[in-house]
NUMARFI-650385 format. One line per 3 residues: their letters; for each residue x, y, z of C-alpha. Coordinates in pm, whole numbers. Example, Ala and Ser with C-alpha at 12.3 -4.5 7.8 and 13.67 -1.06 7.14 Angstrom:
% NUMARFI-650385
as> 1230/-450/780  1367/-106/714
END
This chain:
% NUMARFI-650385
xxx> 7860/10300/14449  7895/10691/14336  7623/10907/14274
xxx> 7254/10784/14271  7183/10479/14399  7319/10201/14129
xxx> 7571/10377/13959  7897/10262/13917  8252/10383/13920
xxx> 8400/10288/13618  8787/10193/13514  8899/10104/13194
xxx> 9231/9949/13116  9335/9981/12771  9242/10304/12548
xxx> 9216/10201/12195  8894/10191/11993  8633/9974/12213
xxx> 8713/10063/12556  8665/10436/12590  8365/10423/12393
xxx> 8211/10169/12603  8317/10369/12892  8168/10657/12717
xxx> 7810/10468/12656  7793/10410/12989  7892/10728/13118
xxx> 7573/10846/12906  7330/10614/13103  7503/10800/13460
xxx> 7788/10619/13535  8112/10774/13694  8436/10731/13498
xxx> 8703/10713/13721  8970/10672/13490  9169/10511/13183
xxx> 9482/10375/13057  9655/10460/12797  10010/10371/12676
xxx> 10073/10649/12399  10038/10998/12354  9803/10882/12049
xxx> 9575/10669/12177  9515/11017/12457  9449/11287/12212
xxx> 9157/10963/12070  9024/10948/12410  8990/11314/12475
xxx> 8770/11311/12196  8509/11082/12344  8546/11073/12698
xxx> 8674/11429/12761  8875/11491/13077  8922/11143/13219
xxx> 9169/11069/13474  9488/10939/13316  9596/10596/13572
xxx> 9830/10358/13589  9626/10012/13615  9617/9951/13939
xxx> 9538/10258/14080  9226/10217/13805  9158/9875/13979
xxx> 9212/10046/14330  8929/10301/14244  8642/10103/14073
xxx> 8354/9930/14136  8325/9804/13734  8693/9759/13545
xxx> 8648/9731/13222  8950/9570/13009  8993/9651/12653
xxx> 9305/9491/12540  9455/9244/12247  9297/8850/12329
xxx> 9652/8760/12348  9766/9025/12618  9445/8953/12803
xxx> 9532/8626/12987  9873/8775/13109  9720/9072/13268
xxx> 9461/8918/13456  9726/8660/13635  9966/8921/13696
xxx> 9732/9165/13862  9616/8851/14082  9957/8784/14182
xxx> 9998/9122/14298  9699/9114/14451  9544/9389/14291
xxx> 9169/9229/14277  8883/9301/14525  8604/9137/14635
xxx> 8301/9209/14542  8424/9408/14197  8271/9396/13860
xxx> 8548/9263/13576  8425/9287/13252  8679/9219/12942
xxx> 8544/9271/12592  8729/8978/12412  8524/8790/12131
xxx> 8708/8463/12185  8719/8449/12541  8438/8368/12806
xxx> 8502/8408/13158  8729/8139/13219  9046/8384/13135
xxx> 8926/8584/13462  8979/8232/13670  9333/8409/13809
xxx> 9094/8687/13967  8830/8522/14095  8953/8334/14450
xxx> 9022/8758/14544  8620/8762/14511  8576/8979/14180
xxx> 8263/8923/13988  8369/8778/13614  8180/8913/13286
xxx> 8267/8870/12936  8070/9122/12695  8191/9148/12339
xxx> 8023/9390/12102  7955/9279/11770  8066/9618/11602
xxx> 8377/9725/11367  8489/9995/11628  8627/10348/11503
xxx> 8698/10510/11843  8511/10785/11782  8104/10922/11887
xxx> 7990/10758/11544  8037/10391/11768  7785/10570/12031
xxx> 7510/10579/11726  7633/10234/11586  7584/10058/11992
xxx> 7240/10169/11953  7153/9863/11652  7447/9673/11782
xxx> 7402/9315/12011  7683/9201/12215  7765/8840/12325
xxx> 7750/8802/12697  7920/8494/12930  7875/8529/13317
xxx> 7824/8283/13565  7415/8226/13601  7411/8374/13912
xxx> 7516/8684/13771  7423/8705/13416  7182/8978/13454
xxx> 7415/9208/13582  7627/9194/13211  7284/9182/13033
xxx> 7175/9519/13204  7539/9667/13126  7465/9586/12772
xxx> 7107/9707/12779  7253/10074/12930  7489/10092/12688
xxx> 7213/10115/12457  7278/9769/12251  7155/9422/12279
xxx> 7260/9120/12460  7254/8767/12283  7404/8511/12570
xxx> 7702/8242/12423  7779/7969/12639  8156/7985/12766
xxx> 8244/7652/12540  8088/7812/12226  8273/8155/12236
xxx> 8577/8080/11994  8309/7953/11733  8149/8291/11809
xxx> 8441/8484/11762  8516/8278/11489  8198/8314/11301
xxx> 8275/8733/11377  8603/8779/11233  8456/8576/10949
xxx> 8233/8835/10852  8463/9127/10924  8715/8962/10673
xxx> 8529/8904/10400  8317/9176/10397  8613/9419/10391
xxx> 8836/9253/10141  8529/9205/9885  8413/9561/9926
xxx> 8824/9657/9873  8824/9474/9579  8529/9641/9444
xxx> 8651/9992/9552  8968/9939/9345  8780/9810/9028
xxx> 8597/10162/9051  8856/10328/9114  9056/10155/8800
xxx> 8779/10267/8549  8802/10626/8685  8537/10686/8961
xxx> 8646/10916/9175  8423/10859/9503  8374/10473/9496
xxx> 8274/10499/9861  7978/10699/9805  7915/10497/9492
xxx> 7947/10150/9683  7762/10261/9994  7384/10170/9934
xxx> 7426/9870/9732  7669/9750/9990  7413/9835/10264
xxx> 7110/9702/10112  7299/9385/10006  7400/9301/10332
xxx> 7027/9363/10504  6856/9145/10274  7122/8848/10303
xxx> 7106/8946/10676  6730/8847/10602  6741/8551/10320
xxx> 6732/8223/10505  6942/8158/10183  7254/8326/10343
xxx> 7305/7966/10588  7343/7762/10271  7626/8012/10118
xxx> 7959/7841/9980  8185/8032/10182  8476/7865/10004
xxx> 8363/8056/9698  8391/8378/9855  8731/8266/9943
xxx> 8907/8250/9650  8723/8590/9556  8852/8732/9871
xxx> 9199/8594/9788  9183/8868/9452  9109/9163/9630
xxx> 9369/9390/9778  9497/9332/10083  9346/9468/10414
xxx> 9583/9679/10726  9708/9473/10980  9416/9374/11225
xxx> 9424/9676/11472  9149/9748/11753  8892/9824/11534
xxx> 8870/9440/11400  8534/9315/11557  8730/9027/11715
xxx> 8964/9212/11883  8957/9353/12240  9124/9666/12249
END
């Protein structure tokens, strides 16, 4: 441990919009951060901005140093890196690995466990933007959690020190979880696109602004309408289908890892 008594040392491999602020969140509640990833000069000048004057480490000098690694990286890089720091050997026992995947449970970190690490999968349920606004947004923010019983309350108190919420999903129901996530990311952004362009085609100048309480309130009271389980999602569909399309999925997508 560093510090007081139950804090951690924390590494986080992969420096794009979830990671760092995780790192960051947990850092507030007096964790040690002993350093980060990164991969572009970008994705540093980002990170400076929330977690100021971490160490800059190759991975496994990150894994050498922690008690907790956190990984923050695209699903489909995620089972790669875990086997091929286990071949190496980079693993040790007794160490917290916690990936932030939507569609993965714990099963990915199989490669890493016979070295004795302790496997958590803890997924936000948050568009990330990389930046201190996430820190507010974690606050009213759950997070799916998958750990081995034994060791479940360790990612539930993670979650609960990063300020959010933790709702446990079974390792065999995380891809409909992740599923049902990306779901809402999509259509909510392309149907709030299309409305932002038909304000923007009949010369409103700020459709943002003009957009921003209906689309709140809208969403809180189907959020509360027992109504909202019986929606025709097909219909949305084709409406979604109309409305400009949306950037490439980058790190901020709420299924993503990274």
């Amino acid at each position: 441990m560093t510090g007081r008594d139950g804090r951690l040392g924390i590494g986080i491999i992969g420096a794009g919009r979830v990671g760092p602020v995780l790192g960051a969140a947990l850092a507030g509640a007096g964790h040690a951060i002993v350093g980060i990833s990164a991969s572009s000069e970008h994705e540093r000048d980002r990170v400076e901005g929330i977690l100021p004057g971490a160490p800059w480490l190759e991975v496994t000098e990150i894994i050498d140093r922690s008690e907790l690694v956190i990984i923050a990286v695209p699903d489909d890089q995620l089972p790669g890196l875990v086997s091929g720091l286990a071949a190496v050997g980079a693993w040790h026992p007794g160490q917290l690995v916690m990936h932030t995947s939507a569609k993965h449970g714990v099963r990915v970190l199989d490669p890493a466990r016979p070295a004795g690490i302790i496997p958590l999968a803890v997924h936000p349920a948050l568009a990330f933007t990389g930046t201190s606004i996430d820190l507010v947004r974690l606050r009213e923010a759950w997070c799916a959690v998958t750990a081995p019983a034994p060791v479940l309350p360790i990612a539930q108190a993670l979650v609960v020190e990063m300020g959010a919420e933790p709702v446990v999903v079974a390792e065999e129901h995380r891809a409909a979880y992740a599923d049902a996530i990306q779901s809402a990311s999509d259509f909510s952004g392309a149907i709030v696109a299309q409305a932002m362009s038909g304000l923007r085609g009949i010369g409103v100048e700020n459709p943002g602004s003009v957009l921003g309480g209906v689309v709140r309130s809208a969403v809180e009271n189907a959020l509360r309408s027992p109504a909202a389980e019986s929606l025709d999602l097909s219909e949305l569909g084709e409406t979604a289908m109309d409305a400009p399309p949306r950037s490439a999925p980058g790190d901020d997508d709420p299924g993503s890892a990274d």
